[in-house]
Structures are given as structure tokens and as C-alpha cells.
C-alpha positions in Angstrom: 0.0 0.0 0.0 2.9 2.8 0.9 3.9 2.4 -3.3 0.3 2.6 -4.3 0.1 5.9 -1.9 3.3 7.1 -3.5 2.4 6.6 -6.7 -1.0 8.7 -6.2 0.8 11.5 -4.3 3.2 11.3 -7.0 0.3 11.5 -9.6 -1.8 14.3 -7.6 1.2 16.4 -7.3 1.6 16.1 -11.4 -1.7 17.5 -11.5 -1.6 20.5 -9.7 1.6 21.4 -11.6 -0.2 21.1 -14.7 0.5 17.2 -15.5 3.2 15.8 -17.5 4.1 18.9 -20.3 4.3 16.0 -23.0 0.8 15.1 -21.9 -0.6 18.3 -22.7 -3.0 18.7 -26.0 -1.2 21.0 -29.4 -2.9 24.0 -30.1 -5.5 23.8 -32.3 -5.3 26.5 -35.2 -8.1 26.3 -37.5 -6.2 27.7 -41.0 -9.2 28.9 -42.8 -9.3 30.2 -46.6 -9.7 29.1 -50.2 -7.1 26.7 -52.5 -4.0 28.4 -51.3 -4.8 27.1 -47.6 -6.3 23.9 -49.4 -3.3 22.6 -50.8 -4.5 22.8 -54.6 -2.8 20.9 -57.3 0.1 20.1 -54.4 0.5 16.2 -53.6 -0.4 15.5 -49.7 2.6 17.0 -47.5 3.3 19.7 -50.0 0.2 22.2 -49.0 0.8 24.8 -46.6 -1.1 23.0 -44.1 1.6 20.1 -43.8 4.8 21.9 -44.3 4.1 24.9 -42.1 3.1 22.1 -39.5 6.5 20.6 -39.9 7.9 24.1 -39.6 6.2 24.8 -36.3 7.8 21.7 -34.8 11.1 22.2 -35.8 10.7 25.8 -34.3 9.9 24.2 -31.1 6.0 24.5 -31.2 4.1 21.8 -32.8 0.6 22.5 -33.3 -2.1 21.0 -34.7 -3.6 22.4 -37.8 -7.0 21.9 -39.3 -7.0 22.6 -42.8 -10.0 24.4 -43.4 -9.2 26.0 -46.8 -11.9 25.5 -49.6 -10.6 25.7 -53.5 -12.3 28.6 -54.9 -13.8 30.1 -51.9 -14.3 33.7 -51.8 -15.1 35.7 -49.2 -18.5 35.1 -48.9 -18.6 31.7 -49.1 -16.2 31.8 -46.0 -18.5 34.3 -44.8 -21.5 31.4 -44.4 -18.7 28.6 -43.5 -16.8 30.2 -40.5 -19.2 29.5 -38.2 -19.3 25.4 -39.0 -15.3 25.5 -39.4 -15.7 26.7 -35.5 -17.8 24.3 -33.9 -15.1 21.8 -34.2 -13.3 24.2 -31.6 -10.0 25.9 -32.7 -7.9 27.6 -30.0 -6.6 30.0 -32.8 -7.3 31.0 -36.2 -5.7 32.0 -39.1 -7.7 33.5 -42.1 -6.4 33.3 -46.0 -9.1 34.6 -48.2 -9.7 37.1 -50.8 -7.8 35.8 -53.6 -10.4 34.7 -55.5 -12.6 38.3 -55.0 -9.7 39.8 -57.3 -10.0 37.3 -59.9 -13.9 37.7 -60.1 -13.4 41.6 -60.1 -15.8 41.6 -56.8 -15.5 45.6 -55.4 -12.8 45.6 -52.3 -15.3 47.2 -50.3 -17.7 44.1 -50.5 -14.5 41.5 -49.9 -13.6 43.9 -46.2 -17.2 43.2 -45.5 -17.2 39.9 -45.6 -13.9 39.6 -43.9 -14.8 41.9 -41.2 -17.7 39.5 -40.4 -15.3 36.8 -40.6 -12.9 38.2 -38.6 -15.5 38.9 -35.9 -16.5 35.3 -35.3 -13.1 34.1 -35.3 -12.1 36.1 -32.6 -15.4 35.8 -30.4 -14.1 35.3 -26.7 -10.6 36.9 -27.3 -9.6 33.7 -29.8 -6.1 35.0 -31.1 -6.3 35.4 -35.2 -4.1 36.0 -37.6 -5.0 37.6 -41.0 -3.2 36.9 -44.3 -3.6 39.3 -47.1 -3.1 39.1 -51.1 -1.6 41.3 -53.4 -4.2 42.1 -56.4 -3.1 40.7 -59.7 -4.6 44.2 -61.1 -2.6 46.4 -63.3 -3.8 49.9 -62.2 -2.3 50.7 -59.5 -5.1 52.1 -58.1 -7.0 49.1 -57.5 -3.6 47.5 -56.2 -3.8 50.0 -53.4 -7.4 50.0 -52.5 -6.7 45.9 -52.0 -3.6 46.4 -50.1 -5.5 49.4 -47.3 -8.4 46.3 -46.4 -5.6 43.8 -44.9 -3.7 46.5 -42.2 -7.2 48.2 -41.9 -8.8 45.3 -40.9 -6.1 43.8 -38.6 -6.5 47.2 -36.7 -10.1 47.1 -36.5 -10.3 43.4 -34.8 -6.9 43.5 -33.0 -5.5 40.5 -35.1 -1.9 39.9 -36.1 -1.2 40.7 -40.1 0.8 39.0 -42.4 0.1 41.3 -45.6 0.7 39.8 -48.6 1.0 35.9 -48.7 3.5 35.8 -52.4 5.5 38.6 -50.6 8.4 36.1 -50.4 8.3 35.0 -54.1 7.2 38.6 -55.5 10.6 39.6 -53.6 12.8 36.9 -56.0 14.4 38.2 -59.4 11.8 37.7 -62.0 13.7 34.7 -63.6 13.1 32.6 -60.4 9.3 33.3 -59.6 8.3 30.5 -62.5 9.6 27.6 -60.2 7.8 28.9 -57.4 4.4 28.6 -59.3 2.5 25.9 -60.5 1.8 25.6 -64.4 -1.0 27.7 -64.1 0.8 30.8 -62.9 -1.1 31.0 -59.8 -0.7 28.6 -57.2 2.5 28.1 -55.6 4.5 24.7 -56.3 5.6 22.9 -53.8 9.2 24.9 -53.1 7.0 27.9 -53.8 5.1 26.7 -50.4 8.2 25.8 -48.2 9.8 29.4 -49.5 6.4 31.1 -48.4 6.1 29.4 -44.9 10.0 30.3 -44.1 8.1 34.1 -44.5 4.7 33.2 -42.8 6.2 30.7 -39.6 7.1 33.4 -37.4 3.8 35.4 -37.8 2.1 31.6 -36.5 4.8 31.4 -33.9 3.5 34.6 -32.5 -0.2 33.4 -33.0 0.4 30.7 -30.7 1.9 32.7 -28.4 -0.9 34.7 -27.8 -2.9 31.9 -26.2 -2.9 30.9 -22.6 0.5 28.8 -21.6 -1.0 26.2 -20.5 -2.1 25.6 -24.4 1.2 26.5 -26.5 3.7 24.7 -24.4 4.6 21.8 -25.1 
């Protein structure tokens, strides 16, 4: 009986210091958006969803993340969906979307709408968000800069951490070096346009998770 008592003061003492840290659940972060998030034309491991996974645990903080990226999903339709993506709980979120707004030529004021909502139930309760903007494929430059004002404007409003412009790291590579980061279709990134686009995007998830509770981003 005395190593049967030891054993349960052993265990009740692991409790009230939090339990075993190995023991304890990975954030969840819900990574909501359209193909981008998805994974399109990638094979499985090669989306954003796997590799910046990977990244996170060789930074130190593994996490689990729930793909929820839809291919072709505007703003909108992840104005109806956010609240279903939620109910399977998510400790953080990170929101992707607007992409395919620009391509329909939807008005930027009616894309911030719809993210603003968006935004809005994703952080209901104080739920940490990060936002990741686009860069318009327009060619006057006046429409490149009413797309670029939503992102900042937007992170302000809610509070939310901003990552501006998700091809930043490959728009930022000598134009004879951008067509291996791009799939045939000169949209979606390949597979080392992914990896070179989470090296850019890891820290701003890094600091995600490390706006929740310590209990829930240590490991």
C-alpha cells in the first residue's frame, strides 16, 4: 500500500503542476481560406497545411492544424462557412481569403465586408487570429492599393496579427526565379514555392500561438 500511496501523491502532485508537459493537448489553429490554404494541385505533405506544421515543430512549437481551406472560396462563401469550421473548436485562427474576389473583379469594399464579419466570429471570446492578405493581380495601381488598405485596416479594427501579402516572399525573387515557385498555371504556388512562403509566414504563427494561454502553446 505505501507504493500505491506514493504513486497517487506522485500523480496528484503532477496535477496541480499542470501534468506531464508532453501530456498536454497541441494548439489547435483552425487555417481557414480558399485553395491556397487547401493545398490545390500540391501532392499531400506539400500544401501549406503540412509543411508549415512541420515548420512549427522544428521551431519548437508543434501544433495541430486543421485545414480548413476551400478551392475557390471567396469571401463570402467563408462568410456562411466560418461559423461550421468553428464548432469543431479551434484555439486560434488564421484566415487566407480574398484571392479569388480579385479574380472575379468583386469591389474591395464588399470583400472587407465579408472579412470583417469573418474576422469577428473568429475572434469571439478573445480567440487570437491571424489575417493573411493578397496582393491584387490588377494592373492599375489604383486598385492595387485599395486591395492592399483592407488587410492593415482590418487587422487594426479586430486586434489580429497581419501577415500582408502571402506571395510577398516570391514577388521579392528576381523575376527569372518566380516560374519555379508557381504551379503551371501561374497562380498557385508549387511545392518549393510553399516551403519558401512558410520560411516568411512561420514566425507570424509562432506569434499566434503565443498569444494563447501557456497552458495551451507549451509543449
Amino acid at each position: 500500500m505505501t507504493g500505491r500511496r506514493a504513486f497517487l501523491a506522485s500523480a496528484a502532485a503532477l496535477a496541480l503542476a499542470g501534468g506531464p508537459v508532453s501530456a498536454r493537448p497541441l494548439p489547435r489553429i483552425l487555417a481557414f481560406g480558399d485553395s491556397l490554404t487547401a493545398g490545390y494541385g500540391l501532392a499531400a505533405g506539400e500544401g501549406l497545411v503540412p509543411v508549415l506544421s512541420d515548420w512549427l515543430a522544428e521551431h519548437g512549437q508543434p501544433a495541430r492544424i486543421v485545414n480548413g481551406g476551400l478551392s475557390g472560396e471567396t469571401t463570402y462563401g467563408g462568410r456562411v462557412r466560418i461559423g461550421w469550421s468553428l464548432r469543431r473548436g479551434a484555439d486560434a485562427v488564421m484566415v487566407e481569403l480574398g484571392g479569388n474576389d480579385m479574380l472575379a473583379g468583386f469591389p474591395p469594399a464588399q470583400a472587407e465586408a465579408n472579412l470583417d464579419a469573418i474576422l469577428t466570429r473568429a475572434g469571439a471570446g478573445g480567440r487570437p487570429v491571424l489575417l493573411v492578405g493578397i496582393r491584387s493581380p490588377a494592373r492599375d495601381r489604383a486598385t492595387q492599393q485599395e486591395w492592399a488598405a483592407i488587410w492593415p485596416r482590418l487587422a487594426r479594427r479586430h486586434g489580429t496579427l497581419l501577415w500582408p501579402d502571402l506571395y510577398a516572399p516570391i514577388a521579392a525573387l528576381a523575376p527569372d526565379r518566380r516560374g519555379a515557385m508557381l504551379q503551371a498555371d501561374g497562380l498557385h504556388p508549387s511545392a518549393a514555392g510553399v516551403r519558401l512562403i512558410v520560411q516568411a509566414l512561420g514566425p507570424s504563427v509562432l506569434a499566434l500561438i503565443a498569444r494563447l494561454p501557456a497552458a495551451r502553446r507549451t509543449l
